[in-house]
C-alpha positions in Angstrom: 0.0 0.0 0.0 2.5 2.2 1.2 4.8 1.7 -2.5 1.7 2.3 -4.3 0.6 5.5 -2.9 4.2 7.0 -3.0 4.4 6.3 -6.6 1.4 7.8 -7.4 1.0 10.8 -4.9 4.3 12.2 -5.4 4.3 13.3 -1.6 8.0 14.7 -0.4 7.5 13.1 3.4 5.7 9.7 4.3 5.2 8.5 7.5 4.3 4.8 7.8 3.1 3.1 11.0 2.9 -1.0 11.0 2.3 -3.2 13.9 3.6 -6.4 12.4 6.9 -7.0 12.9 7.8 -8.5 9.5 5.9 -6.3 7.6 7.4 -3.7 9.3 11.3 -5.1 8.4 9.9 -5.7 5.1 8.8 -1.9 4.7 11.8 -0.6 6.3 13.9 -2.2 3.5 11.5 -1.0 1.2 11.6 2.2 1.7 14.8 3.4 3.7 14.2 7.3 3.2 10.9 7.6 5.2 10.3 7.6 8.8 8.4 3.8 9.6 7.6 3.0 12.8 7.0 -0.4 14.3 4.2 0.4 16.7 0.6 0.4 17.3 -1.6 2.8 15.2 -4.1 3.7 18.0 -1.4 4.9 20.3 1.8 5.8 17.9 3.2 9.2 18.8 1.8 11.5 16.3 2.2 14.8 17.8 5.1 16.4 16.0 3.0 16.2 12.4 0.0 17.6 10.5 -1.0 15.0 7.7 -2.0 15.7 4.1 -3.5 11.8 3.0 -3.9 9.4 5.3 -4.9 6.2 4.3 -5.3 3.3 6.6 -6.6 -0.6 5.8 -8.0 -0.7 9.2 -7.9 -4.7 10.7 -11.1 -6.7 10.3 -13.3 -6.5 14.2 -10.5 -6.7 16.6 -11.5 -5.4 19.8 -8.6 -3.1 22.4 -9.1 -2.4 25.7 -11.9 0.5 26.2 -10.3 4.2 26.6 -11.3 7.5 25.5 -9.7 9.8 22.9 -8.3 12.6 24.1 -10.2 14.5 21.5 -13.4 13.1 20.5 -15.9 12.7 23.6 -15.9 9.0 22.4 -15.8 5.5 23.9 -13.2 4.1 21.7 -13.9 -0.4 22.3 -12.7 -1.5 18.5 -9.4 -0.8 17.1 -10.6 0.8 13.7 -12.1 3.7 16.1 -9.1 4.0 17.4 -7.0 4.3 14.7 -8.9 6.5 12.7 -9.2 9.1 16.1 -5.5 9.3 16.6 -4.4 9.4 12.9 -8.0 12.3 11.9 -6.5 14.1 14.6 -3.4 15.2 12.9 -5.2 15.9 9.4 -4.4 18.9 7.9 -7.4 21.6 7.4 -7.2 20.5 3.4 -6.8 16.9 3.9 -8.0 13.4 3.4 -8.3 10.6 5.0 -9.3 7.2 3.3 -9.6 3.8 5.6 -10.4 0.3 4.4 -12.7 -0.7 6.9 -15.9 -3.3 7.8 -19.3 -1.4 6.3 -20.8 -2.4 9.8 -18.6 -0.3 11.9 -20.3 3.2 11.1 -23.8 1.7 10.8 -24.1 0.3 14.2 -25.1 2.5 17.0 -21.5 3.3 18.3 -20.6 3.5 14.5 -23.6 6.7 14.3 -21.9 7.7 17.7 -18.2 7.9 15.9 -19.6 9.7 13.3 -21.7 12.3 15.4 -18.2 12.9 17.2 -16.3 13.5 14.5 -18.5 16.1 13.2 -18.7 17.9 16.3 -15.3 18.3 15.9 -15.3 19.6 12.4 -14.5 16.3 10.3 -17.5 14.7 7.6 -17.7 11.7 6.0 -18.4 12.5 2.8 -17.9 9.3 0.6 -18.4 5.5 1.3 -17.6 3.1 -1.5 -18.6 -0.2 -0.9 -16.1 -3.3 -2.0 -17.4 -5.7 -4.1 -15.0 -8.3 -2.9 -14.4 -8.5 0.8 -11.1 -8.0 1.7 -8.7 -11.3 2.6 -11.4 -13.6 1.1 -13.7 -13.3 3.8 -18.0 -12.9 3.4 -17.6 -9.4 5.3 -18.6 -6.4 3.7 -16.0 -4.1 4.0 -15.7 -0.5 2.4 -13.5 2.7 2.0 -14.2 5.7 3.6 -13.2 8.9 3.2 -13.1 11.6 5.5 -12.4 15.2 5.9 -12.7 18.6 7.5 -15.2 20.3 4.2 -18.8 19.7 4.6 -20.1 17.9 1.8 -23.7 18.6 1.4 -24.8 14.8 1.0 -22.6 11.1 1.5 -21.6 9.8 -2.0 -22.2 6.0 -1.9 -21.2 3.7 -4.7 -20.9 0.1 -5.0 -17.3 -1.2 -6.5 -17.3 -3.7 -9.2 -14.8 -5.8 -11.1 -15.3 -3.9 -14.0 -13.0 -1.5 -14.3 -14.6 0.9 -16.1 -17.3 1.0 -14.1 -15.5 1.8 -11.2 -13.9 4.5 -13.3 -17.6 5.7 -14.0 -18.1 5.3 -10.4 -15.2 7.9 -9.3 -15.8 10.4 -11.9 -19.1 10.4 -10.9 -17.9 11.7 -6.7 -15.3 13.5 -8.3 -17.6 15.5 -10.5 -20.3 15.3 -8.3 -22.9 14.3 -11.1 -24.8 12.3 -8.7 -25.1 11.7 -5.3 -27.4 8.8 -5.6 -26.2 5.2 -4.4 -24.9 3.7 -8.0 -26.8 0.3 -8.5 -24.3 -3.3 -8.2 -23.5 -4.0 -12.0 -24.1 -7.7 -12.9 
């Protein structure tokens, strides 16, 4: 993930966080010139930096020990919560943030909660596209989100496909804003 968005983004300065050991040595080798830290995205040190793109693939329903962030009035119990509260915290005023994440986690009661508590603090969800495949071959619905600090006036939702130019139809549709209705499955 990391390779791919620093080939396409261009970005002078990335910052990569990664829990897993081996993936971490792996990245390191990778990508010598950029600061990677082996440590746990809900808790990393962030403090010294204001982020342009974050993009996360948050892990699949793991649960952490409840605490609450030190910014949102929020009861964070799942990990994805977590992670996307300390990293949205250092997003810059222009920013973007995208996460990989289970559909379920901002439809559920504490997901609406998340979400409320985010906007209170001045970030909106302003695009969900739904994954046609689940990630890691599982049956779970998973999806990308984006977030920022601009209001959008309505959530974008598309559903992905295999076809690629459909999802390219799908993309130029949020980017140009030509509809904001939810973009039928293709067969």
């Amino acid at each position: 993930l990391l390779s791919r968005v620093i080939s396409n983004c261009g970005a002078k300065e990335i910052h990569g966080i990664e829990i897993n050991p081996k993936i971490y040595s792996t990245a390191k080798k990778l990508h010598k010139n950029f600061n990677i830290q082996n440590s746990d995205s809900c808790f990393a040190d962030l403090s010294d930096n204001e982020y342009d793109l974050i993009i996360s693939e948050l892990p699949l329903g793991l649960r952490v020990s409840p605490f609450t962030s030190d910014w949102l009035d929020f009861k964070i119990t799942d990990v994805s919560y977590g992670i996307m509260a300390n990293s949205l915290k250092h997003l810059s005023a222009k920013g973007t943030a995208i996460f990989s994440c289970l559909e379920s986690i901002f439809w559920t009661t504490n997901g609406l909660k998340f979400i409320q508590s985010l906007r209170e603090n001045g970030y909106y969800v302003n695009a969900v596209f739904k994954q046609q495949d689940s990630r890691l071959n599982t049956i779970v619905p998973t999806c990308l989100i984006k977030i920022t600090k601009e209001q959008s006036e309505t959530i974008f939702v598309a559903q992905c496909s295999h076809d690629i130019n459909a999802n390219k139809n799908i993309i130029s549709n949020y980017k140009h804003k030509v509809s904001t209705d939810r973009i039928p499955k293709n067969r």
